[in-house]
C-alpha positions as CSV (number, residue, x, y, z in Angstrom):
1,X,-32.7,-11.9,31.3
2,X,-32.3,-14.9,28.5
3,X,-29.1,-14.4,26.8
4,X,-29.8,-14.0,23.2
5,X,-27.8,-17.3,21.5
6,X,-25.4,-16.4,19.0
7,X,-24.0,-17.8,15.3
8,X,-20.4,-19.1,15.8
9,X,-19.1,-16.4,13.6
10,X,-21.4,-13.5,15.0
11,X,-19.8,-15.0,18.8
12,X,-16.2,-15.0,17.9
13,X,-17.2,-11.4,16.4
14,X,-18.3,-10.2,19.8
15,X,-15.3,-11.9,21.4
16,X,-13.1,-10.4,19.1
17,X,-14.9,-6.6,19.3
18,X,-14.3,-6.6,23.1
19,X,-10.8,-7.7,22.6
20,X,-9.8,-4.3,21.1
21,X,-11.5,-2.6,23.4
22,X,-9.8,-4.3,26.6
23,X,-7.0,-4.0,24.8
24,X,-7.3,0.0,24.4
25,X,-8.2,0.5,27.7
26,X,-5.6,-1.9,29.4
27,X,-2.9,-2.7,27.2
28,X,-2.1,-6.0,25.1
29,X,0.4,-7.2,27.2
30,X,-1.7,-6.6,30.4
31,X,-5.3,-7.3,28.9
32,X,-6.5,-11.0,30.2
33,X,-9.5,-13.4,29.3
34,X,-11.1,-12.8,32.1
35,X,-11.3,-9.0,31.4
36,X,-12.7,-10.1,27.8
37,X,-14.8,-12.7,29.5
38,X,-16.2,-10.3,32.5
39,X,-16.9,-7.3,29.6
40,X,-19.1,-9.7,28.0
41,X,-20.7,-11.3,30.8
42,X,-19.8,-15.1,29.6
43,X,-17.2,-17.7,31.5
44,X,-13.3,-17.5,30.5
45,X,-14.2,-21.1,29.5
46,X,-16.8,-19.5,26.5
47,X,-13.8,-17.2,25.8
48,X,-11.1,-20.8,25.3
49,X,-13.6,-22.3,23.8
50,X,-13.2,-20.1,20.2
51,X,-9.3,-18.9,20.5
52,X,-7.6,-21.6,23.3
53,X,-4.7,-18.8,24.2
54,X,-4.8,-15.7,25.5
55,X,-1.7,-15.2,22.4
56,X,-4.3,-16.3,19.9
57,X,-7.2,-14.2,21.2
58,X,-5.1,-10.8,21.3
59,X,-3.6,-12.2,17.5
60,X,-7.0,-12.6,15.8
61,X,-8.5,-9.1,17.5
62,X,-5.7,-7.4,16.2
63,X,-6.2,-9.0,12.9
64,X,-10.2,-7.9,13.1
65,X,-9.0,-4.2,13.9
66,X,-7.3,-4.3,10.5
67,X,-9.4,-5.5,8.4
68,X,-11.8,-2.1,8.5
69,X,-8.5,-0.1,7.6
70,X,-7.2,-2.2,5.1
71,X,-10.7,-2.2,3.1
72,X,-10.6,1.6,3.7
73,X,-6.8,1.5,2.1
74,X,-7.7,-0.9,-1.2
75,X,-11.0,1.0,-1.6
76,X,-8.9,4.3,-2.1
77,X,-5.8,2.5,-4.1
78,X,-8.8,1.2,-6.4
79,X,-10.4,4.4,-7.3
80,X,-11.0,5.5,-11.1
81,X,-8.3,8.4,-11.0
82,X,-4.8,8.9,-11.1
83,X,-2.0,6.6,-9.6
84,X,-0.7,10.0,-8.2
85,X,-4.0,11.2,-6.7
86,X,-4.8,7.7,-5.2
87,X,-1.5,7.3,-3.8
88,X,-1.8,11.1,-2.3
89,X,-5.6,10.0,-0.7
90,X,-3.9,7.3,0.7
91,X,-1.1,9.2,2.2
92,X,-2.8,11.6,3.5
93,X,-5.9,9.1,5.3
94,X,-2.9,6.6,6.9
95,X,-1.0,9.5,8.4
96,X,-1.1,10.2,12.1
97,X,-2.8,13.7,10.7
98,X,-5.8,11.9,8.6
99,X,-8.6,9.9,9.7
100,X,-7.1,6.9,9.9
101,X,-7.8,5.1,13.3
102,X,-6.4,2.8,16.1
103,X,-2.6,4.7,16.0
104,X,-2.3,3.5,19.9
105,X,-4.2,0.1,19.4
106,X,-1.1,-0.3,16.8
107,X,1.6,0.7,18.9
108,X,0.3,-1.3,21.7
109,X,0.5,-4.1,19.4
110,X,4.3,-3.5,18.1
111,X,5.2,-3.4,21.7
112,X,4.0,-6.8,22.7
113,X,5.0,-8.3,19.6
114,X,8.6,-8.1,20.7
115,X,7.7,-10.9,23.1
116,X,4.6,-12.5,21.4
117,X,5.4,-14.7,18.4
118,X,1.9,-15.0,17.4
119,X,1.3,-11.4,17.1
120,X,4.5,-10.5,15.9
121,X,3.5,-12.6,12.8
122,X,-0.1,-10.9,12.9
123,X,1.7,-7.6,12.6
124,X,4.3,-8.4,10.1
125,X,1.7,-9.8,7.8
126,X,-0.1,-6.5,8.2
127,X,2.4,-4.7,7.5
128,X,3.2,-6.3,4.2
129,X,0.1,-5.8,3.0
130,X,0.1,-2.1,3.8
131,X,3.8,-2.1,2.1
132,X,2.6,-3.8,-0.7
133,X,-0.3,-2.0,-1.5
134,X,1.3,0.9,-1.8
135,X,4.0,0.3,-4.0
136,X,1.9,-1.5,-6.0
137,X,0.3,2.4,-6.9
138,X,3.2,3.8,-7.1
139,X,4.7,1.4,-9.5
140,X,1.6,2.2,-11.7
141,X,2.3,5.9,-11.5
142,X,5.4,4.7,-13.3
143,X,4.5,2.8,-15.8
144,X,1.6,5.8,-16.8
145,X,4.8,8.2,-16.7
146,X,3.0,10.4,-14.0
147,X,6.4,10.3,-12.1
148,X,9.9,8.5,-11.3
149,X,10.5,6.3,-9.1
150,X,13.1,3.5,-9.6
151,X,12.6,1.3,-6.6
152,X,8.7,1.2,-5.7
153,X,8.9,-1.1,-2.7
154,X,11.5,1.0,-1.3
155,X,9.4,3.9,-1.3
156,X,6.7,2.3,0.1
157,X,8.8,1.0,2.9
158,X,10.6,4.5,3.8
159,X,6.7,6.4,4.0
160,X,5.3,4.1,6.1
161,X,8.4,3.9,8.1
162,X,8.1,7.5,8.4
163,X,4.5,7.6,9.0
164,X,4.2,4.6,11.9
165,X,7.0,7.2,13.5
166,X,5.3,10.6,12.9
167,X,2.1,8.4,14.5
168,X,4.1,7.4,17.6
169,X,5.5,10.8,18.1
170,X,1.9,12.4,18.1
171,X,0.0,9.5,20.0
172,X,2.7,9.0,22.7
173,X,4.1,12.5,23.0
174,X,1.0,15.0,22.5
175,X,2.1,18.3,21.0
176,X,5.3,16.9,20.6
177,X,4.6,17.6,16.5
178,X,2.2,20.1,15.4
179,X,0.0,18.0,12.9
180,X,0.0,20.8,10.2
181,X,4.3,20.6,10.1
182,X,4.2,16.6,10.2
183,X,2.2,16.9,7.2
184,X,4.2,19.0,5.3
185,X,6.8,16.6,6.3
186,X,4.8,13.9,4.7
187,X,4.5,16.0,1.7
188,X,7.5,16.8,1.1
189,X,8.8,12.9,1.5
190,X,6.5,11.9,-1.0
191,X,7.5,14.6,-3.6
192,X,11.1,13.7,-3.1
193,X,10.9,9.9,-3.3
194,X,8.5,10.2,-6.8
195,X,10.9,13.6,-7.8
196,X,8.0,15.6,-8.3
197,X,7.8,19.4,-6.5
198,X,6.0,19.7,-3.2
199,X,3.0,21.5,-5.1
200,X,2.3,18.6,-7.2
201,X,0.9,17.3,-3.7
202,X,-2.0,20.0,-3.1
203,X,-5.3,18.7,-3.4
């Protein structure tokens, strides 16, 4: 059968699509072109051809894997409603708990990064934007007097830090947290950091 002949852009976009997937089935560390290049059914040299390193390959894909979530993320930060309701949606749809998908794509992903420069600049880069996204909200929920927070970015940086671990406790470790208690966690982190009470929170 002819192989339909693909755009440049809708060919790295295959490329990049099977990428995630070899790398949720195998692992980043242990996913290789060839298993890219064999899921595809086109020569390792097709795969080189558009990312020249296996590095830069994994790098990009993890980058493409992103960009659904963080259009997802500004597209709830740029609603027409309170900075305290937005910020709450948000919340709620990164957590472990929400819809929010990929938890194990991303902790494969910190993992190799230890040892892969490329994709440890990937994922700091992501992270920022995460980071900065949120306390951008929250420093809008100040300035509107909805509540008090005097250090935004901090804030920003303790939930997520608290959510990526919640996420590897109940990805890795399966009933390790029921999901209805690490959301009251959640909750009640968010309450404290903006000094609001825990009902402020309920939808």
């Amino acid at each position: 059968m002819t192989r339909v002949r693909l755009s440049v852009t809708e060919r790295r976009e295959e490329l990049l699509r099977a990428t995630v997937e070899q790398i949720e089935a195998r692992g980043a560390v242990a996913v290789r072109i060839a298993d890219v290049a064999s899921a595809l059914g086109v020569s390792n040299a097709l795969v080189l051809y558009h990312f020249s390193t296996k590095e830069k390959l994994v790098a990009a894909a993890f980058t493409y894997a992103a960009e659904d979530d963080l259009a997802q993320l500004r597209k709830l930060l740029g609603r027409r409603t309170t900075a305290l309701r937005r910020l709450r949606a948000a919340v709620r749809w990164y957590a472990p708990t929400g819809q929010a998908k990929g938890w194990r794509l991303w902790i494969e992903g910190w993992a190799a990064a230890l040892r892969e420069p490329a994709l440890r600049e990937v994922t700091r880069d992501l992270d920022r934007q995460w980071k900065a996204a949120l306390a951008e909200v929250i420093a809008e929920g100040v300035a509107a007097g909805e509540f008090a927070c005097p250090d935004p970015t901090g804030t920003a940086l303790r939930l997520t830090a608290l959510l990526d671990g919640l996420a590897v406790q109940l990805t890795s470790y399966g009933g390790a947290v029921p999901q209805a208690r690490a959301q009251e966690w959640v909750d009640e982190a968010v309450a404290r950091e903006l000094g609001l009470a825990r009902e402020a929170l309920t939808p």
